[in-house]
C-alpha positions in Angstrom: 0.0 0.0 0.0 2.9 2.3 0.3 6.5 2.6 -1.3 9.1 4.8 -0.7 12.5 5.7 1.0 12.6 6.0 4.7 13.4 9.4 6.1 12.0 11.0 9.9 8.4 10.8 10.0 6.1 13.5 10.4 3.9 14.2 13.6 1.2 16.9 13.8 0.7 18.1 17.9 -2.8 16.3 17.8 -4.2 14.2 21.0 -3.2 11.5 20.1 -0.5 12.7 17.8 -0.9 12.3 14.4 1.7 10.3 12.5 3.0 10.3 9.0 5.1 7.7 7.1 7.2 9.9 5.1 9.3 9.8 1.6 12.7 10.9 1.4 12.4 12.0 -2.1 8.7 13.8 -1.4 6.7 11.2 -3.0 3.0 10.5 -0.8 3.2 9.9 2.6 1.2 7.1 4.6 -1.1 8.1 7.2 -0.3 5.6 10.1 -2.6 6.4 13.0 -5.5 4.9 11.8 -3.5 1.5 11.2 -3.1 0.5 15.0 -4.2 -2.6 15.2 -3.5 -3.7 11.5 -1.2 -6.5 10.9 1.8 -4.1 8.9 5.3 -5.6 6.7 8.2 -3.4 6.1 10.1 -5.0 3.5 13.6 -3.9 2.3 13.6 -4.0 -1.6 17.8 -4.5 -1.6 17.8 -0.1 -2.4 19.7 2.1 -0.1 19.9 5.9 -1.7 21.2 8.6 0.3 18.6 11.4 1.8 21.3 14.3 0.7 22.2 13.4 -2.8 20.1 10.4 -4.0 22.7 8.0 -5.6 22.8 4.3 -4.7 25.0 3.1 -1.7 25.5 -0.4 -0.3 26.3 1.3 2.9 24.8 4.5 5.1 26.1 6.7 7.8 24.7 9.1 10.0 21.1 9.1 9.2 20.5 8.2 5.9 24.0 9.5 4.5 26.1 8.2 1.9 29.8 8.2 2.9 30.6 11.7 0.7 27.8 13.2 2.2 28.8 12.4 5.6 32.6 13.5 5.4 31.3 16.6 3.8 27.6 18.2 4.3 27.4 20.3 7.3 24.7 18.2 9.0 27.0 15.6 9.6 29.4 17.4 11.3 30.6 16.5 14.8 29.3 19.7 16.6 25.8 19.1 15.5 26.2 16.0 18.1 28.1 18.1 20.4 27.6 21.8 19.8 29.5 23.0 22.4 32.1 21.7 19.9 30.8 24.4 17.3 33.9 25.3 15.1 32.6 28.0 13.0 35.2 30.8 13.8 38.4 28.4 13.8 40.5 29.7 10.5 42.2 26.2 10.5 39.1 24.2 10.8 36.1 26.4 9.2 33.0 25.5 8.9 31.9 22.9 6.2 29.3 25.6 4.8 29.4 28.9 6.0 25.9 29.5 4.9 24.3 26.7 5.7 25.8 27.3 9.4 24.2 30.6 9.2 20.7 29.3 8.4 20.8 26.9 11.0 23.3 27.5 13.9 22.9 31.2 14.0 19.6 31.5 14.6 17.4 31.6 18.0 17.8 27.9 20.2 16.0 27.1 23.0 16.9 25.5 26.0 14.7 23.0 27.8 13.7 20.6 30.1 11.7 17.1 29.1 10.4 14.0 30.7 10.9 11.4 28.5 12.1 8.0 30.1 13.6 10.5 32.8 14.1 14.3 33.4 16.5 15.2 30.2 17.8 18.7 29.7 18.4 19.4 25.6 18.4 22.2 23.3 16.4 22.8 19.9 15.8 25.7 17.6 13.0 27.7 18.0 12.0 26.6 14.6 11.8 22.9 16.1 9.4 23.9 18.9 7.7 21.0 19.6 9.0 19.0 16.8 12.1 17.6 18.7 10.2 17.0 21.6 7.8 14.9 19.9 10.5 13.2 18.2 12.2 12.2 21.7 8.8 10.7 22.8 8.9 12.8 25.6 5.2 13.1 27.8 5.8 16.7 28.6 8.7 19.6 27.9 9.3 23.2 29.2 11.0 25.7 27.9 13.2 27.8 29.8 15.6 29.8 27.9 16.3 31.1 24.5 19.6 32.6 23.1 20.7 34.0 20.1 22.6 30.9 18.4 23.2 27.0 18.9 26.9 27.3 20.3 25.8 29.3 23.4 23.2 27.1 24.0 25.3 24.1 23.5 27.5 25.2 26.1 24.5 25.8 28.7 23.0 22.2 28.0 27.0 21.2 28.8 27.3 22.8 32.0 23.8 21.5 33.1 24.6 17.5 32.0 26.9 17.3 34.9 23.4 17.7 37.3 20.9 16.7 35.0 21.2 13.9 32.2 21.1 14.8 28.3 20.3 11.6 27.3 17.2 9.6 26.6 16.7 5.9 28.1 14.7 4.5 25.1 13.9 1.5 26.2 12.1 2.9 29.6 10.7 5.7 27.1 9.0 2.7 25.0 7.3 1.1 27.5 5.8 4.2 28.6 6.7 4.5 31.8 5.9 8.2 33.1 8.0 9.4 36.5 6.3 11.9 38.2 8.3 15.0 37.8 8.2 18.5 39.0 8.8 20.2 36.0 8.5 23.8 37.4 10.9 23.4 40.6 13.3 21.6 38.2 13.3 24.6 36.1 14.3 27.3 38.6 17.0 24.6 39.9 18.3 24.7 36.0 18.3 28.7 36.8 20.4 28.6 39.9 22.7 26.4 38.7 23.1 28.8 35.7 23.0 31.6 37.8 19.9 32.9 36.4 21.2 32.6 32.6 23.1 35.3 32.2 22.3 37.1 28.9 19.7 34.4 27.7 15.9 35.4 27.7 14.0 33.6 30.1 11.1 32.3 28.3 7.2 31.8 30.0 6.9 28.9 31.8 4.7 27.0 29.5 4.3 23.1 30.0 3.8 21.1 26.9 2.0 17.6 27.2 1.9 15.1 24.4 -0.1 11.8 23.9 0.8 9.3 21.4 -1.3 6.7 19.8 -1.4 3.5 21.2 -3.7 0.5 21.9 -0.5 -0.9 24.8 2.7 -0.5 25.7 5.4 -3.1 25.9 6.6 -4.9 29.0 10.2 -5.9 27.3 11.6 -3.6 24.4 13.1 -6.2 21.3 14.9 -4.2 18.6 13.6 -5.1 15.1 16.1 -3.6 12.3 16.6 -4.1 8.4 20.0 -5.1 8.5 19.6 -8.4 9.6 15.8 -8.9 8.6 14.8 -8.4 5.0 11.0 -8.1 6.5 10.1 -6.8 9.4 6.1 -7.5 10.2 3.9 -7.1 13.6 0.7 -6.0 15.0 1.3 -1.9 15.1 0.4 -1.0 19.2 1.3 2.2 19.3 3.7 4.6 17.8 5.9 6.7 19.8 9.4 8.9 19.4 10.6 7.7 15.9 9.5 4.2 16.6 6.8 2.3 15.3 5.9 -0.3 18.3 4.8 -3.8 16.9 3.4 -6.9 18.9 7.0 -8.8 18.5 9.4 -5.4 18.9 9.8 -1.9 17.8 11.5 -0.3 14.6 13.2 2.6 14.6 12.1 4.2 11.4 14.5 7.1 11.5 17.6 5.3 11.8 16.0 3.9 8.3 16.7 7.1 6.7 17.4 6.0 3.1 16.2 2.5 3.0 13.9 1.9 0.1 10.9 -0.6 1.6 7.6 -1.6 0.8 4.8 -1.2 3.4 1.4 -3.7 3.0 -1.5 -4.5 5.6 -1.5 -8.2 5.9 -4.6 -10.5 7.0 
């Protein structure tokens, strides 16, 4: 019922969310949120083309890169990991493209709190507000402040990881379990340990909540990939993050990014 190449897929803030499977190369998307329940197949057609450029690879980097592409293209860059790491202004190491950096590094970031598997601190661009937080499959964000460009941001997320984690348990996230956190008392503790945030804005303390579709969660978390199974094929429970959740294990669709499959509704 649906061919295409695997790239992120697209949510609309809906309740539940509303998910889209998405084509790399802008052919039609499939709808997936009114599939739970439906018996789906992912099937690899033996195609790999890189999101960037398009050309055939037998191998991809990154997410969805060809191995050019990812020694070269901006987006691949280390400091998009690690922006703290942002090279930009270093004569002997310059940015890989100048303007690119200037469309996407230089422009407002925000920095916030989410509960995910766990209280995470991260950083997004404004532009991504609540894209990213969505992505994470996290149950509720807040953001708390906004600066002018992603390497001063980087830096605050940096100072704060040494008191509150960066990082997502996705496992715990899959099976949905939600801790009970105090989202606004964490947020002023993020502003004492910054000492108030200096010359960032201190944003309204808005709490974001997000629901994702689902019929149940899963008690154990099995990874189902592409590389080692030419099909992948389950009951769809629930989708959540990046992941669609099947009866028999979860797929990560966007570390798919550039894998060419076939998607049916089986009896």
């Amino acid at each position: 019922m649906w061919q295409g190449t695997l790239c992120k897929m697209l949510i609309q803030h809906e309740d539940p969310l509303s998910y889209t499977l998405h084509d790399a190369f802008g052919g039609p998307g499939l709808e997936l949120s009114d599939l739970l329940g439906s018996h789906l197949s992912l099937r690899h057609n033996n195609e790999r083309r890189c999101v960037h450029c398009g050309s055939s690879t037998n191998r991809l980097f990154g997410e969805g890169s060809c191995y050019p592409c990812f020694t070269t293209l901006p987006q691949n860059d280390i400091c998009i990991l690690k922006p703290e790491l942002c090279h930009y202004h270093d004569t002997g190491n310059p940015c890989r493209d100048a303007a690119w950096g200037e469309r996407h590094c230089f422009q407002p970031h925000v920095l916030y709190l989410a509960v995910s598997s766990g209280l995470k601190v991260g950083i997004t661009r404004q532009s991504q507000v609540p894209v990213r937080w969505m992505d994470q499959g996290a149950s509720q964000a807040l953001p708390v402040l906004r600066v002018a460009d992603r390497l001063t941001v980087g830096r605050l997320e940096h100072a704060l990881a040494a008191h509150i984690p960066d990082k997502t348990h996705w496992q715990r996230m899959l099976r949905h379990e939600l801790p009970e956190v105090d989202l606004m008392a964490e947020r002023q503790r993020v502003l004492d340990l910054l000492d108030g945030g200096g010359q960032a804005e201190l944003l309204e303390p808005r709490i974001w909540s997000f629901t994702y579709p689902s019929l149940a969660w899963p008690t154990k978390v099995k990874s189902l990939g592409l590389e080692k199974l030419n099909r992948v094929e389950g009951r769809l429970m629930a989708i959540k993050g990046q992941y669609l959740i099947l009866d028999n294990g979860v797929i990560n669709i966007r570390k798919h990014s550039g894998w060419c499959v076939q998607v049916e509704v089986l009896p």
